[in-house]
Biopython code that builds the backbone (N, CA, C, O; Angstrom):
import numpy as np
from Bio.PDB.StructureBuilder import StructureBuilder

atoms = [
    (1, "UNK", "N", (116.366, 35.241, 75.832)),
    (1, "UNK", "CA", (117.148, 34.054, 75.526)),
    (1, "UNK", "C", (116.227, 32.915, 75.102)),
    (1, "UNK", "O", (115.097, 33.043, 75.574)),
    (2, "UNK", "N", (116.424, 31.704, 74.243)),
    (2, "UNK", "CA", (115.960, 31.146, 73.563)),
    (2, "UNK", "C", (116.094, 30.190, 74.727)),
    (2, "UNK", "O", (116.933, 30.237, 75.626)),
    (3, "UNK", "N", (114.817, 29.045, 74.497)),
    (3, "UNK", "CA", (114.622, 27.770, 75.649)),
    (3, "UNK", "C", (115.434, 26.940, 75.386)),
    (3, "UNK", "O", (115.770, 27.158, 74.222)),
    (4, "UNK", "N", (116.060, 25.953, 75.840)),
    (4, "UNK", "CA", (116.650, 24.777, 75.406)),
    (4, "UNK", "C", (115.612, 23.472, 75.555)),
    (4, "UNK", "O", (115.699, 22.488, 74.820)),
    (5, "UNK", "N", (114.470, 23.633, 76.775)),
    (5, "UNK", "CA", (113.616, 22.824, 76.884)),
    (5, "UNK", "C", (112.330, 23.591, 76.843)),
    (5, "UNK", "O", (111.975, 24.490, 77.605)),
    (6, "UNK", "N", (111.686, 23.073, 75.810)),
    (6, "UNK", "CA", (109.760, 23.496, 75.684)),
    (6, "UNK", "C", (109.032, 23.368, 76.077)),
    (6, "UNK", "O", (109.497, 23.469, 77.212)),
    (7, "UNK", "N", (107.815, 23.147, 76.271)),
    (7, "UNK", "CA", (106.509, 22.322, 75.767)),
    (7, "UNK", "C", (106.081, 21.914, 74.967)),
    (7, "UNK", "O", (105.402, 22.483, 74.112)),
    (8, "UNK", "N", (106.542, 20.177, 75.084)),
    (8, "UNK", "CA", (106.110, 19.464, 73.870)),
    (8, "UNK", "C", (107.074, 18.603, 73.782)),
    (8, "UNK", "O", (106.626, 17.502, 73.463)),
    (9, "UNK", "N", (108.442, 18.616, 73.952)),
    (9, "UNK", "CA", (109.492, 18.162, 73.663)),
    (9, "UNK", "C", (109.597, 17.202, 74.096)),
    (9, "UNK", "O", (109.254, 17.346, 75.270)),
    (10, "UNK", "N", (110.037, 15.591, 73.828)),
    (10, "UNK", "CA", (110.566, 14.880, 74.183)),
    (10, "UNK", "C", (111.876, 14.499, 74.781)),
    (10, "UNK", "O", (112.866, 14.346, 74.066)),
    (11, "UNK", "N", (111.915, 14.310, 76.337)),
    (11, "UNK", "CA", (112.923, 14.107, 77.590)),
    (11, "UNK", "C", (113.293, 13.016, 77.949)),
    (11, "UNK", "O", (112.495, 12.089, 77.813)),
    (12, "UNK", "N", (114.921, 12.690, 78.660)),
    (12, "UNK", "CA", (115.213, 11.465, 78.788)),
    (12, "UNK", "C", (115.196, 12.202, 80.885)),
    (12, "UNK", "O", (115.749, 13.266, 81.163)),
    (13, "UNK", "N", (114.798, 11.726, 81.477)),
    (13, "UNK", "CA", (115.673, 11.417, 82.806)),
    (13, "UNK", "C", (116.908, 11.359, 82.839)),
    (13, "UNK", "O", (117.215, 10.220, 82.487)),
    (14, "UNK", "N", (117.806, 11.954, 83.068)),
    (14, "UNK", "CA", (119.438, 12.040, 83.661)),
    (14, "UNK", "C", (119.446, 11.597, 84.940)),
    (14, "UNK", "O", (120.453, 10.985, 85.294)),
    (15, "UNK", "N", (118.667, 11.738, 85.636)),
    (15, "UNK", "CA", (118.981, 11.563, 87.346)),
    (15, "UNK", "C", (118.072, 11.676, 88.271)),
    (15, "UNK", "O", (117.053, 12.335, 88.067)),
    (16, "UNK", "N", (118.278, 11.125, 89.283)),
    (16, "UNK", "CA", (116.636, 10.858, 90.247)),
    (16, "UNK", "C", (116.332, 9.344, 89.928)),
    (16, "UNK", "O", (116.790, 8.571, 89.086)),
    (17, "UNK", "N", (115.259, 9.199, 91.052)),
    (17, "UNK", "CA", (114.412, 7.847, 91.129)),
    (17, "UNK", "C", (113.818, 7.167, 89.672)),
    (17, "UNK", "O", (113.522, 5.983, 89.511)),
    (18, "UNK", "N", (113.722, 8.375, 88.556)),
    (18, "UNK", "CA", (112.830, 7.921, 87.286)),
    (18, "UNK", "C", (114.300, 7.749, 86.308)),
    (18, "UNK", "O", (114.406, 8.312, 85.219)),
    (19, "UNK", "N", (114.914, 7.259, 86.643)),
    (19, "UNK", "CA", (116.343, 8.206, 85.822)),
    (19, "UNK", "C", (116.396, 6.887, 84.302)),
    (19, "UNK", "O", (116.264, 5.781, 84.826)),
    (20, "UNK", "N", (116.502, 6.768, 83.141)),
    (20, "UNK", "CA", (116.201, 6.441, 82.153)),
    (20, "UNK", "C", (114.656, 6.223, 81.809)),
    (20, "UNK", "O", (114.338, 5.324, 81.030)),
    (21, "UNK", "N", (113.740, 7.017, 82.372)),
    (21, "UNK", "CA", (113.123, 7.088, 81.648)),
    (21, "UNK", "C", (112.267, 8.555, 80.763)),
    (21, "UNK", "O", (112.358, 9.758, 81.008)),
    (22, "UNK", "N", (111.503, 7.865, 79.751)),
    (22, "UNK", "CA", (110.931, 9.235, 78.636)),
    (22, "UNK", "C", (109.866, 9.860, 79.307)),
    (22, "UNK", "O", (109.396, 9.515, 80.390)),
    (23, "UNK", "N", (109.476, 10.901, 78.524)),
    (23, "UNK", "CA", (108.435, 11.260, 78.463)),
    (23, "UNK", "C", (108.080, 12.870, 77.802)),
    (23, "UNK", "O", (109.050, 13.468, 77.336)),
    (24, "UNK", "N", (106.864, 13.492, 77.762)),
    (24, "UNK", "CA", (106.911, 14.872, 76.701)),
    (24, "UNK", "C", (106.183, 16.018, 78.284)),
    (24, "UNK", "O", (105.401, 15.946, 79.232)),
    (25, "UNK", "N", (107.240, 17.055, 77.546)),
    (25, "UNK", "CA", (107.430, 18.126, 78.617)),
    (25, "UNK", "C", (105.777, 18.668, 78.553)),
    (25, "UNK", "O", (105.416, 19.085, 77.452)),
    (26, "UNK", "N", (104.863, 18.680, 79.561)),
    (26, "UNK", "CA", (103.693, 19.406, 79.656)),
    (26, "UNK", "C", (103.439, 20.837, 80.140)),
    (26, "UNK", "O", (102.368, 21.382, 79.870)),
    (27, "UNK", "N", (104.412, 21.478, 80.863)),
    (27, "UNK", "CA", (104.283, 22.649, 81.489)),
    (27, "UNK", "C", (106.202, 23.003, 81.700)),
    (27, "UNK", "O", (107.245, 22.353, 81.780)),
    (28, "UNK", "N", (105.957, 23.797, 81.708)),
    (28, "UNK", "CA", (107.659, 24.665, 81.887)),
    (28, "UNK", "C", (107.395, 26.340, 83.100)),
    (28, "UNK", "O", (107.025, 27.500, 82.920)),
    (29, "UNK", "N", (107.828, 25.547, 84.205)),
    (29, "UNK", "CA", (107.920, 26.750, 84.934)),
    (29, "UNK", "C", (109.563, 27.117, 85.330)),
    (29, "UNK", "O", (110.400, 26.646, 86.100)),
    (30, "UNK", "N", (109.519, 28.018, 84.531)),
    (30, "UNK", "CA", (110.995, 29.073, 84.088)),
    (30, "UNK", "C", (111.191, 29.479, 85.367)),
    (30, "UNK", "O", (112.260, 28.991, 85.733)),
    (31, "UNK", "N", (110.663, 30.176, 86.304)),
    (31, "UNK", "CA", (111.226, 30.743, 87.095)),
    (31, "UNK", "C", (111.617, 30.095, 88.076)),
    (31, "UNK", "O", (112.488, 30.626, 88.765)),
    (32, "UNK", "N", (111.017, 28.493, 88.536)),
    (32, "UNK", "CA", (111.529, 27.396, 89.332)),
    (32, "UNK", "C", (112.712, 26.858, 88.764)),
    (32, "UNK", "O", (113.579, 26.488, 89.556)),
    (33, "UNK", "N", (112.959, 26.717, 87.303)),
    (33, "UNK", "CA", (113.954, 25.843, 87.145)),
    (33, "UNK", "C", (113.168, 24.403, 86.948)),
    (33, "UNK", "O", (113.837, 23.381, 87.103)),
    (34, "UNK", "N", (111.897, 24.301, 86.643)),
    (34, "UNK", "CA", (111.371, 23.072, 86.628)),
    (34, "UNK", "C", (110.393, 22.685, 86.081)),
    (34, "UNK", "O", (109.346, 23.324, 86.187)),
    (35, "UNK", "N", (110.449, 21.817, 85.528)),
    (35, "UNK", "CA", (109.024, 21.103, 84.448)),
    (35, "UNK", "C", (108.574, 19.847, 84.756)),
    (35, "UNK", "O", (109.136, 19.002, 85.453)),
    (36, "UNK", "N", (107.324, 19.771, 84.081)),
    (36, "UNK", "CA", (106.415, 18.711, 84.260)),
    (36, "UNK", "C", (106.368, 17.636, 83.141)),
    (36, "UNK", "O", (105.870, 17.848, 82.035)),
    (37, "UNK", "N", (106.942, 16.444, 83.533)),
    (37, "UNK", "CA", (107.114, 15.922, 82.480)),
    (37, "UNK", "C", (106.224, 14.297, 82.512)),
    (37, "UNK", "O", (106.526, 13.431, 83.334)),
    (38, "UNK", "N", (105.125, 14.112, 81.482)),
    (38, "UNK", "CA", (104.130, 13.252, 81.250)),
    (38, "UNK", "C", (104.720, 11.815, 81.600)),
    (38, "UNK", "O", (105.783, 11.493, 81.070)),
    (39, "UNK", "N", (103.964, 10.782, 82.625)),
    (39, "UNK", "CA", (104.770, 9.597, 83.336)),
    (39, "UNK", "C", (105.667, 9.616, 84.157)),
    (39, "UNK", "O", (105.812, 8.612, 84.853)),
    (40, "UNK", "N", (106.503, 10.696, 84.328)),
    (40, "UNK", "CA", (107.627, 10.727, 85.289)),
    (40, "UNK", "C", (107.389, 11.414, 86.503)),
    (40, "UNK", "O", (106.415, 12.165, 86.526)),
    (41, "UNK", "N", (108.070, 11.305, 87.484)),
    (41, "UNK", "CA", (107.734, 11.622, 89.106)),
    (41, "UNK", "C", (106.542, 11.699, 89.207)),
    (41, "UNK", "O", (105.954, 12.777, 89.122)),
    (42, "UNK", "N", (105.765, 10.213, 89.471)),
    (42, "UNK", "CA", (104.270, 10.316, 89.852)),
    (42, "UNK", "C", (104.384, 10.350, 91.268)),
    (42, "UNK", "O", (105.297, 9.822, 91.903)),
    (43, "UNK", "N", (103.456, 10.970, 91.731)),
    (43, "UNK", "CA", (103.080, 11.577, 93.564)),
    (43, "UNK", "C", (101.517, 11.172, 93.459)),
    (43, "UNK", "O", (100.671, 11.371, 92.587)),
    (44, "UNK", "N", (101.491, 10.536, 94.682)),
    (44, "UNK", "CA", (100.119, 10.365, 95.216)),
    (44, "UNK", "C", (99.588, 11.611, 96.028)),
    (44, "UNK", "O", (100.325, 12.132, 96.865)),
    (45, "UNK", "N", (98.607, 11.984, 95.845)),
    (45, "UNK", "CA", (98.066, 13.424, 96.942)),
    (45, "UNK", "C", (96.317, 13.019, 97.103)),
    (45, "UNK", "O", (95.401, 12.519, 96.450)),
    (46, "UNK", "N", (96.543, 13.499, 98.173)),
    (46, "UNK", "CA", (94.849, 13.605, 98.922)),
    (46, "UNK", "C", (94.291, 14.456, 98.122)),
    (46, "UNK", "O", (95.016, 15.371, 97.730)),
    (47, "UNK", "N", (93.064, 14.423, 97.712)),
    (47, "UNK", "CA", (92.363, 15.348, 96.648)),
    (47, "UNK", "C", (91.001, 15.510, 97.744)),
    (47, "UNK", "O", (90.564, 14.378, 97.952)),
    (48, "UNK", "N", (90.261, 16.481, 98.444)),
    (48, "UNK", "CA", (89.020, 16.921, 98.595)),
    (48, "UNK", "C", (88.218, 16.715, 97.345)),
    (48, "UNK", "O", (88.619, 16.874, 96.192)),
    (49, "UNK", "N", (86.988, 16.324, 97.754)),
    (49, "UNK", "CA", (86.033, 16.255, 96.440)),
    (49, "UNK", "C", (85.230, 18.101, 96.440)),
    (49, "UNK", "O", (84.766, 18.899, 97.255)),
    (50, "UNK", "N", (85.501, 17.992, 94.873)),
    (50, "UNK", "CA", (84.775, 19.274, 94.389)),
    (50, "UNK", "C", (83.216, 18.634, 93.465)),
    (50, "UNK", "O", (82.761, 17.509, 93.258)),
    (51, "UNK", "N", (82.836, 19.880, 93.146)),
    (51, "UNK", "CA", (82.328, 19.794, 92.367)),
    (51, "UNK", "C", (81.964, 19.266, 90.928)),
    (51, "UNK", "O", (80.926, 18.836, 90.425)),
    (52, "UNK", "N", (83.588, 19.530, 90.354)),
    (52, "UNK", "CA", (84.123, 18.678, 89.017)),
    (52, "UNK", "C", (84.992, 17.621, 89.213)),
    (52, "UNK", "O", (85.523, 17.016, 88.281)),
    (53, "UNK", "N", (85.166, 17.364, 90.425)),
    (53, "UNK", "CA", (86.250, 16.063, 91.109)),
    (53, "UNK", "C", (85.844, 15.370, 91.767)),
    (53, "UNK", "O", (84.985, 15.837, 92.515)),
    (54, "UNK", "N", (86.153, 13.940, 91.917)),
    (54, "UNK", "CA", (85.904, 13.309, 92.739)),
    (54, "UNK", "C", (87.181, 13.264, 93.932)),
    (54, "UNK", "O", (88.363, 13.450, 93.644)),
    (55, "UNK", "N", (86.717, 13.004, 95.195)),
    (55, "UNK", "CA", (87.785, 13.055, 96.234)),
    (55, "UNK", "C", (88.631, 11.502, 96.364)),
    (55, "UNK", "O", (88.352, 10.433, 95.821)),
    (56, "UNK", "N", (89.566, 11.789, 97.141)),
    (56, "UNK", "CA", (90.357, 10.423, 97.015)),
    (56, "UNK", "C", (91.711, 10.605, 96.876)),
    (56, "UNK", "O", (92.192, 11.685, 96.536)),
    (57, "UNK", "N", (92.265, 9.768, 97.081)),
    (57, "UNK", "CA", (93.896, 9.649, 96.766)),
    (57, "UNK", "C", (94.188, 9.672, 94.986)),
    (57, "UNK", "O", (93.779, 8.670, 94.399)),
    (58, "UNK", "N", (94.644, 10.400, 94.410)),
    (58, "UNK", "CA", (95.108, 10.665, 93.186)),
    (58, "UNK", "C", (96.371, 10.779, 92.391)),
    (58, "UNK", "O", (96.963, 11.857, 92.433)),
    (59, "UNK", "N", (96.866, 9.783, 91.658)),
    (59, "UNK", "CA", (97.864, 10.007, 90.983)),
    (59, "UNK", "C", (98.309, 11.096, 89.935)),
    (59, "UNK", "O", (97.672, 11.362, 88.916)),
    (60, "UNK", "N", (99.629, 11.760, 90.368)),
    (60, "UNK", "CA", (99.415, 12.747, 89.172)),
    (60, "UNK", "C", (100.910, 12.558, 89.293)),
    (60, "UNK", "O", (101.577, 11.874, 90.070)),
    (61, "UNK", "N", (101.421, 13.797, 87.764)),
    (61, "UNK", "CA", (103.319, 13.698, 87.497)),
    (61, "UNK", "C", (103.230, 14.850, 88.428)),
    (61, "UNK", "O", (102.160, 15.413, 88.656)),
    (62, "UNK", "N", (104.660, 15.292, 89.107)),
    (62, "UNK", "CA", (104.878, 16.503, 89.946)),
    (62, "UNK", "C", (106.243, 16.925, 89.243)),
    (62, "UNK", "O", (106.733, 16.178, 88.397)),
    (63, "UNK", "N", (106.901, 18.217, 89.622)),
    (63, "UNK", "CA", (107.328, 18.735, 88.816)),
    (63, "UNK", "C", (109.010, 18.084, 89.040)),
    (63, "UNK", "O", (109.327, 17.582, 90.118)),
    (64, "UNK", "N", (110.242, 18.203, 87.579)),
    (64, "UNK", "CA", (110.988, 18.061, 88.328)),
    (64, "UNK", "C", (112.157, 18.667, 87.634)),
    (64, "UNK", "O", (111.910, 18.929, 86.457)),
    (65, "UNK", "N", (113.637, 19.032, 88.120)),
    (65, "UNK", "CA", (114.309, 20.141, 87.929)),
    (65, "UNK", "C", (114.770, 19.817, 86.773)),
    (65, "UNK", "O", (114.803, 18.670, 86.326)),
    (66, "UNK", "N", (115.195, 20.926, 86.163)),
    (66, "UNK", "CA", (115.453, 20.844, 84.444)),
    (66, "UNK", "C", (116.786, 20.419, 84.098)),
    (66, "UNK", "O", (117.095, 19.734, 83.123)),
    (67, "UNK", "N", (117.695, 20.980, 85.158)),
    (67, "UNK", "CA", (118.465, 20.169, 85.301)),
    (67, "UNK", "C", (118.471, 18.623, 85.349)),
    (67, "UNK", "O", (119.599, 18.176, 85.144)),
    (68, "UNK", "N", (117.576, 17.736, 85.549)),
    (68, "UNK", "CA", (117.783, 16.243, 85.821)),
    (68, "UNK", "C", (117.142, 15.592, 84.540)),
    (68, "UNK", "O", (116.935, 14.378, 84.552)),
    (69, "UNK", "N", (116.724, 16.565, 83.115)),
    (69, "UNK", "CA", (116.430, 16.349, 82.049)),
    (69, "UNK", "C", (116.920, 16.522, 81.053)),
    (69, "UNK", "O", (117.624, 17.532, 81.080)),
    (70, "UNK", "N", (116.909, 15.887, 79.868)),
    (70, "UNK", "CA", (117.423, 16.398, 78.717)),
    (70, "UNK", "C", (116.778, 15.669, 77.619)),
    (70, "UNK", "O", (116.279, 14.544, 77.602)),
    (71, "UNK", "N", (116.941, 16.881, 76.380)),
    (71, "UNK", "CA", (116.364, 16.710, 75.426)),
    (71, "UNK", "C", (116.224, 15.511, 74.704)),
    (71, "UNK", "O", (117.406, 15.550, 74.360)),
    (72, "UNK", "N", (115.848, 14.557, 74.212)),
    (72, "UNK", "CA", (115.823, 13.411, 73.470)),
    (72, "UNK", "C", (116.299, 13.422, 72.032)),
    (72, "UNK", "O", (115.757, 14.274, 71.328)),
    (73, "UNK", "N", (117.168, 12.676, 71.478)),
    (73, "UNK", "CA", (117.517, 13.322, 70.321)),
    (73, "UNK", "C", (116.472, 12.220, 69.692)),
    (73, "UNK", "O", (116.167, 11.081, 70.046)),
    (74, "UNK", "N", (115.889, 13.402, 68.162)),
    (74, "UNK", "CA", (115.027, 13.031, 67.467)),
    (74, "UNK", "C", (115.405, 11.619, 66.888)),
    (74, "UNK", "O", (114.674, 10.629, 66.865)),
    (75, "UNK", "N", (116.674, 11.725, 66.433)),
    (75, "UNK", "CA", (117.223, 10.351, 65.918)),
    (75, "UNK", "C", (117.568, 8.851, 66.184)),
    (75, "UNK", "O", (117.246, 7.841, 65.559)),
    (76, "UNK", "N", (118.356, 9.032, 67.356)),
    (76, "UNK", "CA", (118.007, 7.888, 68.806)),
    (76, "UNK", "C", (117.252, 7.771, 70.002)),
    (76, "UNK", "O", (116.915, 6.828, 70.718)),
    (77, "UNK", "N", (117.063, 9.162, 70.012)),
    (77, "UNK", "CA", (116.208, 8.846, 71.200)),
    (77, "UNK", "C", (116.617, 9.155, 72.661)),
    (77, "UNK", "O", (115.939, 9.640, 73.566)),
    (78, "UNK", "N", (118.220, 8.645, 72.647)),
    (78, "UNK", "CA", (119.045, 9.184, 73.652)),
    (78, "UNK", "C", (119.122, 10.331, 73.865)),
    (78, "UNK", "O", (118.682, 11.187, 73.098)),
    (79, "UNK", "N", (119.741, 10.582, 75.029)),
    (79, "UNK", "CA", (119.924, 12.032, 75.894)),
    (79, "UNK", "C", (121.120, 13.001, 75.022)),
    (79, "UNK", "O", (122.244, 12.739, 74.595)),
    (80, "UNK", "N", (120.214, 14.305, 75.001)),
    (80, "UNK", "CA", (121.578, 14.751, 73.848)),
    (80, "UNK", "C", (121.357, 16.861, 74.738)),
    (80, "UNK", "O", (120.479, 17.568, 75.233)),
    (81, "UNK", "N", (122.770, 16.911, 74.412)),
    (81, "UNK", "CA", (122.543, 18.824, 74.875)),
    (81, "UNK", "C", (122.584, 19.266, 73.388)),
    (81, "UNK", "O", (122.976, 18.743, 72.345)),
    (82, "UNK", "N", (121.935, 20.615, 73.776)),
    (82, "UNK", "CA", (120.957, 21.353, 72.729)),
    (82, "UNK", "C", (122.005, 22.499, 72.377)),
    (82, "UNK", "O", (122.571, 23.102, 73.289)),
    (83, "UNK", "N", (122.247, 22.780, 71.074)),
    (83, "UNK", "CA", (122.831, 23.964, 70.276)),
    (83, "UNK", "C", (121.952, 24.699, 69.561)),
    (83, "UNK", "O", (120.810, 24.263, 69.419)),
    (84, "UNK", "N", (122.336, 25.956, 68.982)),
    (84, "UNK", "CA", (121.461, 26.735, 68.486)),
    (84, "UNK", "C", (122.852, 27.305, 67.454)),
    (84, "UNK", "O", (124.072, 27.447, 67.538)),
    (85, "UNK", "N", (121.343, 27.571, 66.128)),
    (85, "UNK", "CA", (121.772, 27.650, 64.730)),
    (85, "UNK", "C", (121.145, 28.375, 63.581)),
    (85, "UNK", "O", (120.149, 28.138, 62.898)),
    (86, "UNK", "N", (121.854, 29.136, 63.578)),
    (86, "UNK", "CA", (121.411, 30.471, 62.915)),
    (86, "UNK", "C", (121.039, 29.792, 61.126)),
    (86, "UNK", "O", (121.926, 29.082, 60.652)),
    (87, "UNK", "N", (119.883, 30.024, 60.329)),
    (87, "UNK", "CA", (119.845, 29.921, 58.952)),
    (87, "UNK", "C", (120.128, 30.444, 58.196)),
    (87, "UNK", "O", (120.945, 31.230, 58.675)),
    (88, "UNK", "N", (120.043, 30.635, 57.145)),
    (88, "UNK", "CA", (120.502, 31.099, 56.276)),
    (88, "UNK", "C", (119.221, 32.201, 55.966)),
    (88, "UNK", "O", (119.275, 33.301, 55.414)),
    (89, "UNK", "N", (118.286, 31.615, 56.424)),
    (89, "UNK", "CA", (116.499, 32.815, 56.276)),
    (89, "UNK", "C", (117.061, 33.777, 57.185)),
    (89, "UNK", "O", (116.528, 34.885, 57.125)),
    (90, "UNK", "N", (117.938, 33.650, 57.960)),
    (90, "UNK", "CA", (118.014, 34.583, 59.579)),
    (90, "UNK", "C", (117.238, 33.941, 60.638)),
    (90, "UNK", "O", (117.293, 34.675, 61.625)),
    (91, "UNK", "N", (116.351, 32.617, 60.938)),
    (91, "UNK", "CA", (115.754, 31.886, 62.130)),
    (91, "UNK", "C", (116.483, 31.838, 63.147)),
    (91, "UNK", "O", (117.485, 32.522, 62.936)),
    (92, "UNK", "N", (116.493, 31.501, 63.885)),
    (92, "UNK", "CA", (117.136, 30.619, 65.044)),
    (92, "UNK", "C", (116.636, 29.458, 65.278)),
    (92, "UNK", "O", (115.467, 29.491, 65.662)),
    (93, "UNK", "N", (117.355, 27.919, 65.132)),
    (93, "UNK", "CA", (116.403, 26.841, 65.690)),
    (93, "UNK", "C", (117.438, 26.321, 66.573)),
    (93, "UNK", "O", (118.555, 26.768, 66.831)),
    (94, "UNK", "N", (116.906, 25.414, 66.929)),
    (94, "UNK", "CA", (117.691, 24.771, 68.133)),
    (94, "UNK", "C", (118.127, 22.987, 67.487)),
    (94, "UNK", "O", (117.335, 22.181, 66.998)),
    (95, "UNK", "N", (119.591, 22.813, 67.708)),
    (95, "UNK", "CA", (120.073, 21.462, 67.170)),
    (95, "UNK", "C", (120.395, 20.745, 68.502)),
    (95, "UNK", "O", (120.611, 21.193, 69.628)),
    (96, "UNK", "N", (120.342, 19.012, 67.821)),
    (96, "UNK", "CA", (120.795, 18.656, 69.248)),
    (96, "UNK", "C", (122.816, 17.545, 68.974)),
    (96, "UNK", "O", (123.178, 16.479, 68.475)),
    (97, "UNK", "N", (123.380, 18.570, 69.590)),
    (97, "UNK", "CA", (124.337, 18.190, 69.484)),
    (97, "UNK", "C", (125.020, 16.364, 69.286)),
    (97, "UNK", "O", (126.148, 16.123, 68.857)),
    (98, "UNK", "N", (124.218, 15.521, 69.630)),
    (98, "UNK", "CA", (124.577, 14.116, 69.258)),
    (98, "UNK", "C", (125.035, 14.083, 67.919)),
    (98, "UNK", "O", (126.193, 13.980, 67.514)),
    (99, "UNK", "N", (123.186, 14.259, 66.810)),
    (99, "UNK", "CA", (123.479, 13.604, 65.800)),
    (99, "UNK", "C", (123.639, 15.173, 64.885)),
    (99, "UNK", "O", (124.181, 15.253, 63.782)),
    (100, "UNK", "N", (123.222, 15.971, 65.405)),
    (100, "UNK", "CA", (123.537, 17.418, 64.445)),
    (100, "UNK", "C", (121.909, 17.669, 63.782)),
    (100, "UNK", "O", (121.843, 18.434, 62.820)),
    (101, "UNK", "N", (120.773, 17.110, 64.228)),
    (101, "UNK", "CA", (119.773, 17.171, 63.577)),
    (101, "UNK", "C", (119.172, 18.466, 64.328)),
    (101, "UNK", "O", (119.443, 18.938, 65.432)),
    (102, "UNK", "N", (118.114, 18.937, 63.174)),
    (102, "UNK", "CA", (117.227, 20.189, 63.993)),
    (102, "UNK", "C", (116.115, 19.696, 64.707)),
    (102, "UNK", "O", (115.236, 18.862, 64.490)),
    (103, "UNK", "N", (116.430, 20.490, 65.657)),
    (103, "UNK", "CA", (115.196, 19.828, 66.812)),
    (103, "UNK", "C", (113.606, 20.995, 66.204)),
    (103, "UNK", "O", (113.640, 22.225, 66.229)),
    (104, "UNK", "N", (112.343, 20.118, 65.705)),
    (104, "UNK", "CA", (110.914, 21.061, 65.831)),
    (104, "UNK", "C", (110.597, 21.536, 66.755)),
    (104, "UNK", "O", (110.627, 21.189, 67.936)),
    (105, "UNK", "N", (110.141, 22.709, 66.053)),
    (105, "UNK", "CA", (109.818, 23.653, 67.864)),
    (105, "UNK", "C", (110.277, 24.945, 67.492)),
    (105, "UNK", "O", (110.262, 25.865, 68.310)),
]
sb = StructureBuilder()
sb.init_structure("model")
sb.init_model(0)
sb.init_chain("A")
sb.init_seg("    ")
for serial, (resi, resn, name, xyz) in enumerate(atoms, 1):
    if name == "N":
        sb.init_residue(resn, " ", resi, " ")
    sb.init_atom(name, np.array(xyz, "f"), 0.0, 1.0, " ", f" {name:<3s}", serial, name[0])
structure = sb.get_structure()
C-alpha cells in the first residue's frame, strides 16, 4: 500500500500540545503508527557523555502519532487528506484533496 505520509513532506499538527503548528517529516516509523516531525514535540532528555557527544540535558523532536498529522497542502499550506491518482503513464501519485494539486514524492 502506498504512504499517505513520507519523508520529507510537509505537516500541519491536528492535535496535541504543538497543534497548529508545521514542520517536515524526518523519520517514519510504520510499524508504531508514528513520525518524527522537525520542531514539533521537543523533549528534554539526559544525554551521558560519549565519545562523539557531549553530556547534558538535550533538546531533541520525539516522535508523534500520525494520526495527530496531516499533510500540508502545497498550495495553502493548510491541513489537507491525501488521495491517490492514477496517470495516464500508469504512475500512482498522491493528491491532496483541498486544492486537487499533486503532492511531490
Amino acid at each position: 500500500m502506498a504512504a499517505k505520509i513520507r519523508k520529507g513532506d510537509k505537516v500541519v499538527v491536528i492535535a496535541g500540545r504543538d497543534k497548529g503548528r508545521t514542520g517536515e517529516v524526518i523519520e517514519i516509523h510504520r510499524a508504531a503508527d508514528r513520525a518524527v516531525v522537525r520542531g514539533v514535540h521537543i523533549v528534554r532528555r539526559h544525554q551521558r557523555q560519549t565519545a562523539k557527544q557531549e553530556g547534558g540535558i538535550i533538546s531533541k523532536e520525539a516522535s508523534i502519532h500520525i494520526s495527530n498529522i496531516a499533510l500540508a497542502d502545497p498550495k495553502g499550506g493548510k491541513a489537507t487528506r491525501v488521495g491517490f491518482k492514477i496517470l495516464s503513464d500508469g504512475t500512482k501519485v498522491r493528491v491532496a484533496k483541498r486544492s486537487g494539486e499533486q503532492i511531490n514524492g
